[in-house]
C-alpha positions in Angstrom: -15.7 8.3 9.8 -12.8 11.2 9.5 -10.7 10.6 6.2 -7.4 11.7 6.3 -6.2 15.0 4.7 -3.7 13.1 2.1 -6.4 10.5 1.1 -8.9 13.9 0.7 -5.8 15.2 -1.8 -5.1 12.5 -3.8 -8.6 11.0 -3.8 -9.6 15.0 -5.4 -6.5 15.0 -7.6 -7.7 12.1 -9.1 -11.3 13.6 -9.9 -9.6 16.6 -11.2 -7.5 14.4 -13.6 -10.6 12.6 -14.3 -12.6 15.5 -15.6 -9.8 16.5 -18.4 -9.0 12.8 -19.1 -10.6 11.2 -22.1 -12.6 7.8 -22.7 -10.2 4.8 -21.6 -7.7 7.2 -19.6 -8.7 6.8 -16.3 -9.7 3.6 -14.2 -10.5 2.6 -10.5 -9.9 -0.5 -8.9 -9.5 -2.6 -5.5 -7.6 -5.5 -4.5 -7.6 -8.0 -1.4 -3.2 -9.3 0.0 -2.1 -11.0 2.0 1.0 -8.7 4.1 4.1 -9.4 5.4 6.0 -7.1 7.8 9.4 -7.5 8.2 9.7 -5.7 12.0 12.0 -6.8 15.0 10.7 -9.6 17.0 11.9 -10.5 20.9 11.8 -13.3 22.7 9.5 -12.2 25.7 6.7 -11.4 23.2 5.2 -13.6 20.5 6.4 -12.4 16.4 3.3 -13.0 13.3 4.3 -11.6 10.9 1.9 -12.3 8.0 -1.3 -10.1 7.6 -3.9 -9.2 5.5 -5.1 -6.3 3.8 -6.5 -4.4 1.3 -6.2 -1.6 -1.7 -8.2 0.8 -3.2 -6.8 3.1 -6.6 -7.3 5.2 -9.1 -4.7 5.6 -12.7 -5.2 7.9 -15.1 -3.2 7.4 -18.4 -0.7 9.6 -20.3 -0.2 7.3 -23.1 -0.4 3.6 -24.1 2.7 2.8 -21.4 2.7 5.5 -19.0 0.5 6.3 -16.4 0.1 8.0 -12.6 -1.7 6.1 -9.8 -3.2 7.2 -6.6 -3.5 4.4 -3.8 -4.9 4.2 -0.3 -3.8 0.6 1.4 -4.8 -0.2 4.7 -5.9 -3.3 7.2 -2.0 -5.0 7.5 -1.4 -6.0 11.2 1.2 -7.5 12.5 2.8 -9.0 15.9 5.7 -8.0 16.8 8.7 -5.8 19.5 11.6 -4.3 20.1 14.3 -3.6 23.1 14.6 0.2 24.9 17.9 1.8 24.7 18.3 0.4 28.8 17.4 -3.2 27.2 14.1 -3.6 28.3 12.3 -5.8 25.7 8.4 -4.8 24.4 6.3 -6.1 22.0 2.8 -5.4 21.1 0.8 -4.8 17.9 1.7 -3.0 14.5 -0.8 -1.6 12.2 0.5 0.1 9.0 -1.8 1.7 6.1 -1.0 4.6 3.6 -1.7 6.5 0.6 0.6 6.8 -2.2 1.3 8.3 -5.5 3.2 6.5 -8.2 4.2 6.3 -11.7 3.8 3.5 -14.0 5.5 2.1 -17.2 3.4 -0.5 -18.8 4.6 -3.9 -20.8 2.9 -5.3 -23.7 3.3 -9.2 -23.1 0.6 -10.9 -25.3 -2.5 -10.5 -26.3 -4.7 -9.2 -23.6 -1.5 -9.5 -21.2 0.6 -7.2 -20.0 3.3 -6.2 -16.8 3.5 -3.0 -15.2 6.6 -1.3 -12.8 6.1 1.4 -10.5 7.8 3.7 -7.8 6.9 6.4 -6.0 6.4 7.8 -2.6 4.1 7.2 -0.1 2.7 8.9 3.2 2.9 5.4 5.7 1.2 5.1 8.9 1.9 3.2 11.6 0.1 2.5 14.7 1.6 0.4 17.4 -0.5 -0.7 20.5 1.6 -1.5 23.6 0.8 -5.6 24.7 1.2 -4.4 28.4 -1.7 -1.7 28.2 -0.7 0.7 30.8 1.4 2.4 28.1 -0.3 4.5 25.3 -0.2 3.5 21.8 1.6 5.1 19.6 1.8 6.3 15.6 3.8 8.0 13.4 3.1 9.4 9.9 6.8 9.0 7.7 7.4 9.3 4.0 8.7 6.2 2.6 9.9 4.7 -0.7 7.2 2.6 -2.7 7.7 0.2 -5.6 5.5 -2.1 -7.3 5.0 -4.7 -10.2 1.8 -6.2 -11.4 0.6 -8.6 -14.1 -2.3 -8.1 -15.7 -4.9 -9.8 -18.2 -7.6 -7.2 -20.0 -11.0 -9.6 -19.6 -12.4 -6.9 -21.5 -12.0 -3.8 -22.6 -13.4 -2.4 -19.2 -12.7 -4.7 -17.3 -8.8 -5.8 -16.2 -7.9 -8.1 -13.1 -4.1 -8.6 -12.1 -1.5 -10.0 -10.0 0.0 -7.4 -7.6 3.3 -6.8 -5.8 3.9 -3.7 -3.9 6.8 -2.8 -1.2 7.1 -0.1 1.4 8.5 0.6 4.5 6.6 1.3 7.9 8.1 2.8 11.2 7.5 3.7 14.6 9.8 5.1 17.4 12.8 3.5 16.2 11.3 0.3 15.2 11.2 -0.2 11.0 10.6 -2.6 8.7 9.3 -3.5 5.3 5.9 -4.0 4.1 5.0 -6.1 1.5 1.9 -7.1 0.0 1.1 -9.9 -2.9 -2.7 -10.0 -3.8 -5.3 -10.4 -6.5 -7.1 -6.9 -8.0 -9.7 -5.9 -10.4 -9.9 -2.6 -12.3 -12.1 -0.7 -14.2 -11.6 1.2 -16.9 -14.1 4.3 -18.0 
C-alpha cells in the first residue's frame, strides 16, 4: 500500500511534536460518519448522496484550550453527474478523502464535558469514475477550506469519545460540492 506524501508529512510532524510534547499533550484517535456530498445530480444518471466513512487523527496541545490536529479522512463515496459545456449529461461515481491540518479552541461545558471549534486547510482528493467505462477516471488534488465542531465527554483521564462535525469541499473538473461528515470518535490521550 503507497501512502501519500502529505499523509507521510503530517503523520511525521505529528511524531516530531510528539517527542517534545509532555504527559497529556498529545492524543490519537479514530472515528466511523456517515457522509454527505452535496455534488450536481442529472436526470440521465441516478444521484445518492449519503456515504460513509472514516477518520483517523492525531492533537497535540498548546494549553488547556488550544491545540493543533492532523487528520487523514477517507472512504466517502457518492453517486452523482454533471452536464459538458456542449450539454451532454454524465454521471458516475465520486470518491473524496484528505488530510488536513487544523487548529482547535476548546470549551469547558461541565464536568467531564466539553465543545471544541476548528478550521483549517486541507489537501482533498477526489476521484471520479466515469458510469459509461469507456472514459478514464479521473482525480484531482485541490486545497480546500475545513471547519469542524465536536462534543466531547472525558470517560477517563485517557480515554475521551465525542460527537463530531466536520465540513470541506471536494472537486473534480468543474464539478464541486461540499462534504460533510457527522460521526462518533474515540481518542486517546498519552
Amino acid at each position: 500500500m503507497r501512502i501519500p506524501l502529505p499523509t507521510a508529512v503530517a503523520v511525521s510532524a505529528l511524531f516530531l511534536a510528539a517527542g517534545a510534547a509532555h504527559a497529556g499533550d498529545f492524543s490519537l484517535g479514530a472515528g466511523l460518519a456517515a457522509s454527505h456530498g452535496k455534488g450536481r445530480c442529472v436526470d440521465a444518471f441516478p444521484c445518492d448522496r449519503s456515504s460513509g466513512g472514516g477518520k483517523v487523527f492525531g492533537a497535540w496541545r498548546v494549553d488547556d484550550a488550544w491545540d493543533v490536529q492532523a487528520v487523514y479522512f477517507g472512504g466517502h463515496v457518492f453517486k452523482g453527474g454533471d452536464t459538458t459545456p456542449l450539454g451532454t449529461e454524465f454521471g458516475g461515481k465520486f470518491e473524496a478523502s484528505g488530510v488536513g491540518l487544523t487548529a482547535g479552541y476548546r470549551w469547558a461545558l461541565a464536568p467531564g464535558w466539553s465543545m471544541t471549534g476548528r478550521a483549517g486547510l486541507a489537501s482533498v482528493r477526489t476521484r471520479f469514475d466515469y458510469a459509461d467505462i469507456d472514459l478514464a477516471s479521473a482525480s484531482k488534488s485541490t486545497a480546500q477550506p475545513m471547519a469542524g465542531l465536536r462534543v466531547g465527554y472525558q470517560a477517563t483521564p485517557q480515554l475521551g469519545i465525542g460527537l463530531d462535525y466536520d465540513v470541506t469541499r471536494f472537486k473534480v473538473h468543474t464539478t464541486h460540492g461540499a462534504l460533510q461528515m457527522l460521526g462518533l470518535s474515540a481518542q486517546f490521550t498519552f
